[in-house]
PDB file with one MODEL, atoms N, CA, C and O in Angstrom:
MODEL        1
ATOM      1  N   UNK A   1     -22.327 -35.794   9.618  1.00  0.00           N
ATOM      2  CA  UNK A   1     -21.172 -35.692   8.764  1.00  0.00           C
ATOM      3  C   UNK A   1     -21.492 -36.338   7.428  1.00  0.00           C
ATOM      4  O   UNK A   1     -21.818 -37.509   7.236  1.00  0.00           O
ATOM      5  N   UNK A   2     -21.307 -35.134   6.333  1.00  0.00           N
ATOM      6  CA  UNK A   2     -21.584 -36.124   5.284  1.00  0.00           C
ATOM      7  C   UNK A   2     -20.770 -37.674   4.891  1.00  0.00           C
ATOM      8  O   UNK A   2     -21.334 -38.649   4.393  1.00  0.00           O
ATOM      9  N   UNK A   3     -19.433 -37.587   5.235  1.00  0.00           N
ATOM     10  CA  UNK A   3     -18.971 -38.787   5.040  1.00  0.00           C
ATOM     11  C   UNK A   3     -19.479 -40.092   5.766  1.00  0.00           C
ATOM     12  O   UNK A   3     -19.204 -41.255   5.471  1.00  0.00           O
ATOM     13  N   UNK A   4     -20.133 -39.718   6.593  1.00  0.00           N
ATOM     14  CA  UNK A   4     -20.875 -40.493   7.648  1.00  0.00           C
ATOM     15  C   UNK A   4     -21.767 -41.166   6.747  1.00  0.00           C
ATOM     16  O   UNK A   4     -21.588 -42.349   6.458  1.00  0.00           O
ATOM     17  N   UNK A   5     -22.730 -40.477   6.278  1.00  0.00           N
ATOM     18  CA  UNK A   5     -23.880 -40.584   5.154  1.00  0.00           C
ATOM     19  C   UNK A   5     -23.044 -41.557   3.971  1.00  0.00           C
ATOM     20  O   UNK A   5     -23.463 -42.701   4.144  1.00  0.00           O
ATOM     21  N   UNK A   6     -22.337 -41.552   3.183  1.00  0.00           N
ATOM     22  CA  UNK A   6     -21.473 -41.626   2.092  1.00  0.00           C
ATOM     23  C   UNK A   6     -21.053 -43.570   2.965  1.00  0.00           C
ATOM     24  O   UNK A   6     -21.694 -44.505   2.484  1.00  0.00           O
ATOM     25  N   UNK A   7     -20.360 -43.789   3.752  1.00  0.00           N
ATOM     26  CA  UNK A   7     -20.387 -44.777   4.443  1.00  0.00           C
ATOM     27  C   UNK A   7     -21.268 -46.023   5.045  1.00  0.00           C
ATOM     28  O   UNK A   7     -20.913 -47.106   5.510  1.00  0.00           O
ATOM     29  N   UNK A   8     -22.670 -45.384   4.830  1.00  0.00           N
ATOM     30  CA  UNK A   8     -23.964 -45.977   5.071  1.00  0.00           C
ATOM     31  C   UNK A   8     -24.108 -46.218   3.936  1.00  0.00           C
ATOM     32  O   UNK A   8     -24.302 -47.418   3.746  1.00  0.00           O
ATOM     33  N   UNK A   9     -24.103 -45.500   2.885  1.00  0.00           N
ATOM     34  CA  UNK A   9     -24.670 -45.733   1.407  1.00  0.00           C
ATOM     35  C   UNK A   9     -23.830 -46.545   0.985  1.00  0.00           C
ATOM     36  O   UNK A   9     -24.355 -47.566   0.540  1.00  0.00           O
ATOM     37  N   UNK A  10     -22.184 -46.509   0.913  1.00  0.00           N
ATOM     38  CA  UNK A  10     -21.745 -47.840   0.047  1.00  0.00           C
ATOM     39  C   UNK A  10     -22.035 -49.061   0.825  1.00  0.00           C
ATOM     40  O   UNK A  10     -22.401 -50.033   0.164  1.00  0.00           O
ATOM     41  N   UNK A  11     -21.908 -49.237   2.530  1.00  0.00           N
ATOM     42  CA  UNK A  11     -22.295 -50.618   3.223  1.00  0.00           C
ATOM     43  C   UNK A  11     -23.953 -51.178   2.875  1.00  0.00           C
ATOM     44  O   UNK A  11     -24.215 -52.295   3.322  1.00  0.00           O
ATOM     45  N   UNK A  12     -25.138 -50.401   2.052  1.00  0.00           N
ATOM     46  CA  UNK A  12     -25.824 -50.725   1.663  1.00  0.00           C
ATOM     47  C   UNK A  12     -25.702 -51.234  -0.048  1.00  0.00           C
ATOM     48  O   UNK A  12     -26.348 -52.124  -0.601  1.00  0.00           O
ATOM     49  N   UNK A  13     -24.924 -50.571  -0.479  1.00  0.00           N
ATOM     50  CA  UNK A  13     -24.483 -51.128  -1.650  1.00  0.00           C
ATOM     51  C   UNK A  13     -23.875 -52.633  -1.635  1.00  0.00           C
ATOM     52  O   UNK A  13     -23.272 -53.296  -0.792  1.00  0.00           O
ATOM     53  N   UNK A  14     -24.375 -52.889  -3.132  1.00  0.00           N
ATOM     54  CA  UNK A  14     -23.985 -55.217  -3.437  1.00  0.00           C
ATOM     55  C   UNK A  14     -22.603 -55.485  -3.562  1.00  0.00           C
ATOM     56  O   UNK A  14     -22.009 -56.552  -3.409  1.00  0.00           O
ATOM     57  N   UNK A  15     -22.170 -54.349  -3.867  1.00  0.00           N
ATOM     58  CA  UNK A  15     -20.393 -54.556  -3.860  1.00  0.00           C
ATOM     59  C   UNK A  15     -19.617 -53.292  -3.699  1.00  0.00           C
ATOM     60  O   UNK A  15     -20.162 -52.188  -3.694  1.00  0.00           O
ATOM     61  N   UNK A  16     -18.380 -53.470  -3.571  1.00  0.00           N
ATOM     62  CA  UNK A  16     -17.338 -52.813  -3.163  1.00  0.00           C
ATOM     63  C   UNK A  16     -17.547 -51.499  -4.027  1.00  0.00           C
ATOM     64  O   UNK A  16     -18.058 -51.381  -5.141  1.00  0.00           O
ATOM     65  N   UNK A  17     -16.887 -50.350  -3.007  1.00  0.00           N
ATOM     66  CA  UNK A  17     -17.209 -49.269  -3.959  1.00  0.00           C
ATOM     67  C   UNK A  17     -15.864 -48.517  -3.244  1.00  0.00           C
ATOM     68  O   UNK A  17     -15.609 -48.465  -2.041  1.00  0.00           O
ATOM     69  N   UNK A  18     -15.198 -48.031  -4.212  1.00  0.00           N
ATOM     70  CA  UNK A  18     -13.778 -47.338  -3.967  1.00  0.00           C
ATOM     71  C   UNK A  18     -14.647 -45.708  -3.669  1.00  0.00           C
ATOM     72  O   UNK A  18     -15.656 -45.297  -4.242  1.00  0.00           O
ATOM     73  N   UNK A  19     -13.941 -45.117  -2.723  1.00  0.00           N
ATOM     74  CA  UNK A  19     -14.077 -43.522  -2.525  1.00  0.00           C
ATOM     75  C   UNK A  19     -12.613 -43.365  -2.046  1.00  0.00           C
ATOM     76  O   UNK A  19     -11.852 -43.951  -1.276  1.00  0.00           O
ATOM     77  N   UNK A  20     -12.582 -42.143  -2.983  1.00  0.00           N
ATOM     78  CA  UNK A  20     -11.701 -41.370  -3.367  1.00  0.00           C
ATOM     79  C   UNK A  20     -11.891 -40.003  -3.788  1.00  0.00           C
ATOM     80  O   UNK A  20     -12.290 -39.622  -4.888  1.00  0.00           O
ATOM     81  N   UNK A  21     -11.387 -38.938  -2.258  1.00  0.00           N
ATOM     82  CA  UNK A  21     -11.360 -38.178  -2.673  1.00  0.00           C
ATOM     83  C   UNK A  21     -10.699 -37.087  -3.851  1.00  0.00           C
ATOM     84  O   UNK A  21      -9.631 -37.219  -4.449  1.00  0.00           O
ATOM     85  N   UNK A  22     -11.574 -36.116  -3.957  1.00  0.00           N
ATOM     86  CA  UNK A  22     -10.685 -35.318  -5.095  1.00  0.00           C
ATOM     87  C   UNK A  22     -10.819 -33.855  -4.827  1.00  0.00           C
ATOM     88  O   UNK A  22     -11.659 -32.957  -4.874  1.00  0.00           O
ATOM     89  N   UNK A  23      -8.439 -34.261  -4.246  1.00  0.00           N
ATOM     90  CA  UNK A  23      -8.763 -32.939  -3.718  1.00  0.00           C
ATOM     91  C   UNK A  23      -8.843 -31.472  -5.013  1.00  0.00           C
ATOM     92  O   UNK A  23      -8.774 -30.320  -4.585  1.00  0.00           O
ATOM     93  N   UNK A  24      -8.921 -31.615  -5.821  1.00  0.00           N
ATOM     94  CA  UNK A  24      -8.773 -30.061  -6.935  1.00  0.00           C
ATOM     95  C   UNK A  24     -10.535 -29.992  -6.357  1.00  0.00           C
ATOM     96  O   UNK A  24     -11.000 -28.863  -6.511  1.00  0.00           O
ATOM     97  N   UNK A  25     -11.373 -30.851  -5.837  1.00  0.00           N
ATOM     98  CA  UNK A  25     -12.991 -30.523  -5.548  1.00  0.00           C
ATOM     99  C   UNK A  25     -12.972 -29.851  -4.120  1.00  0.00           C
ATOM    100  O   UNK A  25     -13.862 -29.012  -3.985  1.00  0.00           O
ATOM    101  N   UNK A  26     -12.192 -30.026  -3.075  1.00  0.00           N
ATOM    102  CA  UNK A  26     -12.038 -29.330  -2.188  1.00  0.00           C
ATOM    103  C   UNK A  26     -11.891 -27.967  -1.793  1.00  0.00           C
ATOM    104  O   UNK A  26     -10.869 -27.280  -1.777  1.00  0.00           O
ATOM    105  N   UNK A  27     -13.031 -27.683  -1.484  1.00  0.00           N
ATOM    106  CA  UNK A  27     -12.421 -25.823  -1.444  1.00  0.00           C
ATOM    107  C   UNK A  27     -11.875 -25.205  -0.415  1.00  0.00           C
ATOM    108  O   UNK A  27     -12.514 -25.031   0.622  1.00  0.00           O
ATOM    109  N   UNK A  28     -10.490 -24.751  -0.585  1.00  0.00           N
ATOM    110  CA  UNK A  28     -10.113 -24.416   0.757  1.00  0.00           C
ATOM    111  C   UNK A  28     -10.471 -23.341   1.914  1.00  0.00           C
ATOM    112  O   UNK A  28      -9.965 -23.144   3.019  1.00  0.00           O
ATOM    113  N   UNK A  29     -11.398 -22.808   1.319  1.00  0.00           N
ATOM    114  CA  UNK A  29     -12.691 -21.909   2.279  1.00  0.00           C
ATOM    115  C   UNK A  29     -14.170 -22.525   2.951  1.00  0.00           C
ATOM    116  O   UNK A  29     -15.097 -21.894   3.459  1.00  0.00           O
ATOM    117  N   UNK A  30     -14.052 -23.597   2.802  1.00  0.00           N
ATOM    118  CA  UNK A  30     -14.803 -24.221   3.528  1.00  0.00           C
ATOM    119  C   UNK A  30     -14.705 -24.359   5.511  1.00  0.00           C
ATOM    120  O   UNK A  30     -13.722 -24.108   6.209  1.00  0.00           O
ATOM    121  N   UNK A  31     -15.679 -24.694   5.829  1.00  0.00           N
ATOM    122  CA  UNK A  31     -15.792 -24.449   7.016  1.00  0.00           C
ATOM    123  C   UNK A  31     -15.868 -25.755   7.087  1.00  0.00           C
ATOM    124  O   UNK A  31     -16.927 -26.227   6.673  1.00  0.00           O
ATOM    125  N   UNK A  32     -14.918 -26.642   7.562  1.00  0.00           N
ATOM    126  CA  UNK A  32     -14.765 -28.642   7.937  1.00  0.00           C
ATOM    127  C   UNK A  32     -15.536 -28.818   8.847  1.00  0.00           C
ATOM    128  O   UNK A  32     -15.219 -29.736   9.602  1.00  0.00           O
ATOM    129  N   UNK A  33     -16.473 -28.270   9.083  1.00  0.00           N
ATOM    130  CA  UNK A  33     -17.180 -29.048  10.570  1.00  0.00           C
ATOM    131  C   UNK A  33     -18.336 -27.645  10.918  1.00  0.00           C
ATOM    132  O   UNK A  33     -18.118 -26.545  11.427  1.00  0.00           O
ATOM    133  N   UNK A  34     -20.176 -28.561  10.143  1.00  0.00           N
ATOM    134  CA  UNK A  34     -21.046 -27.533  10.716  1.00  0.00           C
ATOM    135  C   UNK A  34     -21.969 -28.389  11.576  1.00  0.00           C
ATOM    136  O   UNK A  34     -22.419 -29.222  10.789  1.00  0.00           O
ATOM    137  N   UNK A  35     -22.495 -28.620  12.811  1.00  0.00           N
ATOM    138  CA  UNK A  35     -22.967 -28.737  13.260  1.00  0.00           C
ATOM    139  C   UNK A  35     -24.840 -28.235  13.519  1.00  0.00           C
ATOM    140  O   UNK A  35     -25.015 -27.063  13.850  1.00  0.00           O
ATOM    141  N   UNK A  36     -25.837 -28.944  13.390  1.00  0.00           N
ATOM    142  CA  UNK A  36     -27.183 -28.555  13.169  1.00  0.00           C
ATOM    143  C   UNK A  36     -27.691 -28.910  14.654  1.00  0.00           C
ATOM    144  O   UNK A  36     -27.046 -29.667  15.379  1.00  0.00           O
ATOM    145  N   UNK A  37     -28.717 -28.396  14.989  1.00  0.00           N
ATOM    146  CA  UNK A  37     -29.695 -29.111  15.966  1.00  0.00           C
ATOM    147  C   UNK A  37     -30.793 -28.871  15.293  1.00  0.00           C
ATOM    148  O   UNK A  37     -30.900 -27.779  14.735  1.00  0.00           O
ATOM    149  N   UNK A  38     -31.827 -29.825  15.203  1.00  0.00           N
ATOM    150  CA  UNK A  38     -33.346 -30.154  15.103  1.00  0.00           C
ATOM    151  C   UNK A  38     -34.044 -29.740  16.285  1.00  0.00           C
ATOM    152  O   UNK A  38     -35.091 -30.376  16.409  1.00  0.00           O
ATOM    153  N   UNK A  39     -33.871 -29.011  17.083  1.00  0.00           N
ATOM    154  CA  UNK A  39     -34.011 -28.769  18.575  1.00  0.00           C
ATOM    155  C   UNK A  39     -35.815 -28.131  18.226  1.00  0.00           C
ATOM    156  O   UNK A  39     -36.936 -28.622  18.359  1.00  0.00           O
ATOM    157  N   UNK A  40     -35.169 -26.562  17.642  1.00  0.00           N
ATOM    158  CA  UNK A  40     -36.469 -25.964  17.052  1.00  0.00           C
ATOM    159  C   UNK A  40     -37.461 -26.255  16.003  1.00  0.00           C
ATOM    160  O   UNK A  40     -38.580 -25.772  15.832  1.00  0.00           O
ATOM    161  N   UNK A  41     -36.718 -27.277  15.238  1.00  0.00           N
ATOM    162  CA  UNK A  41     -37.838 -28.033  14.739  1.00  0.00           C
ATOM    163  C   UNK A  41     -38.496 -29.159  15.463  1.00  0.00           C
ATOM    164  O   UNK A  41     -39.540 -29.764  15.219  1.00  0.00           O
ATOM    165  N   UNK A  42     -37.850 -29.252  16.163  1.00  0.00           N
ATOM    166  CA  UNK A  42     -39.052 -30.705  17.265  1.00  0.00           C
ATOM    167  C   UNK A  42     -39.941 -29.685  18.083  1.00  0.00           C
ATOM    168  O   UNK A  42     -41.117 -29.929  18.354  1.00  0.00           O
ATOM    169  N   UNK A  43     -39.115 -28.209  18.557  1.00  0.00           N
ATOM    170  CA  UNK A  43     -40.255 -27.522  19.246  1.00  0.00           C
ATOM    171  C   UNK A  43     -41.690 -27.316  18.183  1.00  0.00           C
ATOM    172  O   UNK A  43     -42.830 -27.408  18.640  1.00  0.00           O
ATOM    173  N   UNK A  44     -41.448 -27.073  16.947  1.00  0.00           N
ATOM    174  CA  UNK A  44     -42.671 -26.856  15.817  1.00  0.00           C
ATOM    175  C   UNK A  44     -43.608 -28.043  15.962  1.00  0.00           C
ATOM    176  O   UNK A  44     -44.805 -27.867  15.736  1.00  0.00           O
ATOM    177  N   UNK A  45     -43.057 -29.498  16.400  1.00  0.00           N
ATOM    178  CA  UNK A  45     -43.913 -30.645  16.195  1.00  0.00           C
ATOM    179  C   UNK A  45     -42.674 -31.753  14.921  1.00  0.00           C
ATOM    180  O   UNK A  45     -42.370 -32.946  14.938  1.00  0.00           O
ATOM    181  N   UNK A  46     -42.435 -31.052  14.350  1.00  0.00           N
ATOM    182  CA  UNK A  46     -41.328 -31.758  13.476  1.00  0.00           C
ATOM    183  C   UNK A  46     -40.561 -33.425  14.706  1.00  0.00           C
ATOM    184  O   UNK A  46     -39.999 -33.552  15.794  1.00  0.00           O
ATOM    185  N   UNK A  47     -40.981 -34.180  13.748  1.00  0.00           N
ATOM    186  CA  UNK A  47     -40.160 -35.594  13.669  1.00  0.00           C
ATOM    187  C   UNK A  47     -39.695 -36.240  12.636  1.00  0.00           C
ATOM    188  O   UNK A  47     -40.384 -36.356  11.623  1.00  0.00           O
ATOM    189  N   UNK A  48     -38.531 -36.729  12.724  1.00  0.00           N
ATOM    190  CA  UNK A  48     -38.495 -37.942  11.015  1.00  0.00           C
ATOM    191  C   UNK A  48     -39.232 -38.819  10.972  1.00  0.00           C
ATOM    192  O   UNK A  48     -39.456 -39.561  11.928  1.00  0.00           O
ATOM    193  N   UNK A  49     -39.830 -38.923   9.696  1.00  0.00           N
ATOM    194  CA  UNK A  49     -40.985 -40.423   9.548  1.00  0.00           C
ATOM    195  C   UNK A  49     -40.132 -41.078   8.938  1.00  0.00           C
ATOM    196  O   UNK A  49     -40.564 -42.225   9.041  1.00  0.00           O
ATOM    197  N   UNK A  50     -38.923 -41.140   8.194  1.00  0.00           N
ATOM    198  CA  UNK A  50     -38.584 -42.305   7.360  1.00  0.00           C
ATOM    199  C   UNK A  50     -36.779 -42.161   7.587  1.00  0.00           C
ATOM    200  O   UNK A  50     -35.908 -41.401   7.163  1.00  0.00           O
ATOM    201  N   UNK A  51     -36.840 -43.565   8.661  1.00  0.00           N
ATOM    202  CA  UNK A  51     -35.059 -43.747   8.890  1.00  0.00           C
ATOM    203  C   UNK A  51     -34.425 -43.124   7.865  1.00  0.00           C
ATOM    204  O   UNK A  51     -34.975 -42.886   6.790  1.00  0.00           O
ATOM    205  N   UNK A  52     -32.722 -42.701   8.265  1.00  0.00           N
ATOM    206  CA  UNK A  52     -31.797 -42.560   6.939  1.00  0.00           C
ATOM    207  C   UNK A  52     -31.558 -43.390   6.485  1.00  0.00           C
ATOM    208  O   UNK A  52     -31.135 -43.102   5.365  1.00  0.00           O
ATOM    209  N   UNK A  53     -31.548 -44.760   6.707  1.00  0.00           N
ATOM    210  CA  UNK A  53     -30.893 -45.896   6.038  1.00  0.00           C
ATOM    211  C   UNK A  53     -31.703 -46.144   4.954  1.00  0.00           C
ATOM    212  O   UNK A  53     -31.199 -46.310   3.843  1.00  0.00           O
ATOM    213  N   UNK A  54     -33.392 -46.210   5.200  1.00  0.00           N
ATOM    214  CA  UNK A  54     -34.233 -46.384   4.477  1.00  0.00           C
ATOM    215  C   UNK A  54     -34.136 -45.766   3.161  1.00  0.00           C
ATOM    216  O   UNK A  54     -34.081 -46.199   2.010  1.00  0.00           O
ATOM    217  N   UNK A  55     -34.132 -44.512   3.750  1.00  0.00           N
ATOM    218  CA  UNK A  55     -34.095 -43.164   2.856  1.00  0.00           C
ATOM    219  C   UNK A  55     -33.021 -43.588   2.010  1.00  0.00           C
ATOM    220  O   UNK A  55     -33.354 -43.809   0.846  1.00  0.00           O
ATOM    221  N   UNK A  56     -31.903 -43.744   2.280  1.00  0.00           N
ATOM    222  CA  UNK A  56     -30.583 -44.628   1.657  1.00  0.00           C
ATOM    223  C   UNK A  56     -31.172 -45.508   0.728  1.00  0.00           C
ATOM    224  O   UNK A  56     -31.529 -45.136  -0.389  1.00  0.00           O
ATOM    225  N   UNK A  57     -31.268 -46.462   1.073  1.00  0.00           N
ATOM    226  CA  UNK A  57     -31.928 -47.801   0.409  1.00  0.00           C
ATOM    227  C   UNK A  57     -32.935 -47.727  -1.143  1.00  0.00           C
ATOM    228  O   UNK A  57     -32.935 -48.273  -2.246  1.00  0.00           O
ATOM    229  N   UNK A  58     -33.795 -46.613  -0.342  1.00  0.00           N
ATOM    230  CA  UNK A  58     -34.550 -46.254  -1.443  1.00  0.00           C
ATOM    231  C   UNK A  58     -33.978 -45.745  -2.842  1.00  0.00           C
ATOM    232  O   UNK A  58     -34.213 -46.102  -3.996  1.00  0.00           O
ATOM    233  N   UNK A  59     -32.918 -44.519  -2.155  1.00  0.00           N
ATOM    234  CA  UNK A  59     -31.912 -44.146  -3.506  1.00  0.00           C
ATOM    235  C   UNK A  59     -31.475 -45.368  -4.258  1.00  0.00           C
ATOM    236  O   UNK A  59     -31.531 -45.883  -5.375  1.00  0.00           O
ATOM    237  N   UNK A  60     -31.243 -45.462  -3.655  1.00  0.00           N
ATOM    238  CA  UNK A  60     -30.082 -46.962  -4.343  1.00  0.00           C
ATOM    239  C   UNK A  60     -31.011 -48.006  -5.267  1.00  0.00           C
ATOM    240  O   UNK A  60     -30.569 -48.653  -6.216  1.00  0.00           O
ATOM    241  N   UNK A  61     -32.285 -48.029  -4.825  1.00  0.00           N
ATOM    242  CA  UNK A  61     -33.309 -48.531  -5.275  1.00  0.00           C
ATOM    243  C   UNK A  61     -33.577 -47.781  -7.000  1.00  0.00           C
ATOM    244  O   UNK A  61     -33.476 -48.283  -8.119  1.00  0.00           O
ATOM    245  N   UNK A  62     -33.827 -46.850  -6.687  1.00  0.00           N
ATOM    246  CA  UNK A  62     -34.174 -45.806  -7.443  1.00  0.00           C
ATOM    247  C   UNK A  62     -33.322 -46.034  -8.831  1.00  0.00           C
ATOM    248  O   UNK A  62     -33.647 -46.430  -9.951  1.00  0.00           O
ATOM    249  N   UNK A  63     -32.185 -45.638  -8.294  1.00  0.00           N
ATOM    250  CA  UNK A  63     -30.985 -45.607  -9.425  1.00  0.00           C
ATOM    251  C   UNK A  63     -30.689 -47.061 -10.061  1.00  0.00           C
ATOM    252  O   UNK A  63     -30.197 -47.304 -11.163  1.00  0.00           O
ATOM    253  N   UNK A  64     -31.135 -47.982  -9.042  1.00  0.00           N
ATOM    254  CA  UNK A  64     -30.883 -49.750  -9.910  1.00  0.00           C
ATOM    255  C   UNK A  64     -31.594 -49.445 -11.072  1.00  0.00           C
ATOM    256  O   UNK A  64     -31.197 -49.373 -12.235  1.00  0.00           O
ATOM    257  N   UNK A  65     -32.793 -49.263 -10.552  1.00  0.00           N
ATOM    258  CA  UNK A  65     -33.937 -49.521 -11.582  1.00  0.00           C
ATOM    259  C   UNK A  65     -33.704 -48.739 -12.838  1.00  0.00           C
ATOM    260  O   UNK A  65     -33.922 -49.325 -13.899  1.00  0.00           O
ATOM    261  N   UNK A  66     -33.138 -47.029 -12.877  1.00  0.00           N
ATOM    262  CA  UNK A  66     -32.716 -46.733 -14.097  1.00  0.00           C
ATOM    263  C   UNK A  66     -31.935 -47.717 -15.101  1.00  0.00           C
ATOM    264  O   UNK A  66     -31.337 -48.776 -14.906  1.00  0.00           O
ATOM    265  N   UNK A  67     -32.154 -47.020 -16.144  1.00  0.00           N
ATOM    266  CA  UNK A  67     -31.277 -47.484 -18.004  1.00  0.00           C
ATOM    267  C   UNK A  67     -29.834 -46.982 -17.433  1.00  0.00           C
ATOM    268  O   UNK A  67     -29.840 -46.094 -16.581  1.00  0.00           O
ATOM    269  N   UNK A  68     -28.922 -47.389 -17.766  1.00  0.00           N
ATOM    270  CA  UNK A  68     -27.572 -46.950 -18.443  1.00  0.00           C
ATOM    271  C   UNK A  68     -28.243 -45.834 -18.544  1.00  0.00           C
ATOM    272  O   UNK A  68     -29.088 -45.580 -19.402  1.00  0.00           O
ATOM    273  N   UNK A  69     -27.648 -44.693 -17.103  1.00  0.00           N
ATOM    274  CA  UNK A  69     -27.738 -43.529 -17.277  1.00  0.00           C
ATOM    275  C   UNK A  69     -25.843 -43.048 -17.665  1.00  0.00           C
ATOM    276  O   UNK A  69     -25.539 -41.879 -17.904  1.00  0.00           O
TER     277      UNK A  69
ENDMDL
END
Protein backbone atom coordinates (compact mmCIF):
# COMPACT_ATOMS: atom_id res chain seq x y z
CA UNK A 1 0.00 0.00 0.00
CA UNK A 2 1.40 3.10 -0.96
CA UNK A 3 0.32 4.85 2.17
CA UNK A 4 2.06 2.17 3.93
CA UNK A 5 5.33 3.35 2.15
CA UNK A 6 4.44 7.23 2.81
CA UNK A 7 4.26 6.18 6.75
CA UNK A 8 7.73 4.57 6.83
CA UNK A 9 9.14 7.58 5.12
CA UNK A 10 7.83 10.34 7.47
CA UNK A 11 8.71 7.86 10.82
CA UNK A 12 12.21 8.02 9.20
CA UNK A 13 12.03 11.59 8.86
CA UNK A 14 13.78 14.29 12.00
CA UNK A 15 10.48 15.83 12.47
CA UNK A 16 6.91 15.93 12.19
CA UNK A 17 5.48 15.92 8.85
CA UNK A 18 1.67 16.76 8.29
CA UNK A 19 -0.05 14.51 5.34
CA UNK A 20 -2.83 15.67 3.95
CA UNK A 21 -4.66 14.47 1.50
CA UNK A 22 -5.87 16.28 -1.62
CA UNK A 23 -8.90 15.21 -2.59
CA UNK A 24 -9.32 17.50 -6.23
CA UNK A 25 -5.80 14.81 -6.75
CA UNK A 26 -7.96 11.85 -6.32
CA UNK A 27 -9.31 10.27 -9.27
CA UNK A 28 -12.46 8.81 -8.98
CA UNK A 29 -11.66 5.95 -11.51
CA UNK A 30 -9.14 4.56 -9.76
CA UNK A 31 -9.04 1.09 -8.68
CA UNK A 32 -8.38 1.54 -4.34
CA UNK A 33 -6.75 -1.63 -3.88
CA UNK A 34 -4.07 -3.50 -6.45
CA UNK A 35 -2.51 -6.24 -5.15
CA UNK A 36 1.10 -7.73 -6.75
CA UNK A 37 2.84 -11.06 -6.13
CA UNK A 38 6.67 -11.37 -6.72
CA UNK A 39 5.80 -15.06 -6.96
CA UNK A 40 7.12 -15.19 -10.77
CA UNK A 41 9.77 -13.14 -10.21
CA UNK A 42 11.34 -15.28 -7.39
CA UNK A 43 10.54 -18.21 -9.90
CA UNK A 44 13.20 -16.13 -12.48
CA UNK A 45 15.81 -16.09 -9.43
CA UNK A 46 14.70 -12.45 -8.53
CA UNK A 47 15.27 -11.36 -4.71
CA UNK A 48 15.48 -7.84 -3.01
CA UNK A 49 19.07 -6.88 -2.17
CA UNK A 50 18.32 -3.61 -0.47
CA UNK A 51 15.49 -3.40 2.50
CA UNK A 52 12.63 -0.71 1.87
CA UNK A 53 13.48 1.16 4.79
CA UNK A 54 16.98 1.47 3.56
CA UNK A 55 15.89 2.28 0.23
CA UNK A 56 13.75 4.97 2.27
CA UNK A 57 16.58 6.30 4.17
CA UNK A 58 18.66 6.69 1.30
CA UNK A 59 15.98 9.05 -0.38
CA UNK A 60 15.79 11.09 2.41
CA UNK A 61 19.50 11.10 2.40
CA UNK A 62 19.62 12.16 -1.03
CA UNK A 63 17.25 15.07 -0.83
CA UNK A 64 19.05 16.45 2.68
CA UNK A 65 22.02 16.81 0.88
CA UNK A 66 20.39 18.92 -2.03
CA UNK A 67 20.42 23.14 -2.24
CA UNK A 68 17.08 24.77 -1.62
CA UNK A 69 15.48 22.91 -4.28
Amino acid sequence: RLGAVLDRLVALACRPIPVRPDPARIRPMDNPRRIGCPDRLRALGWAPATPLDRTLAEILDYWREQPDV
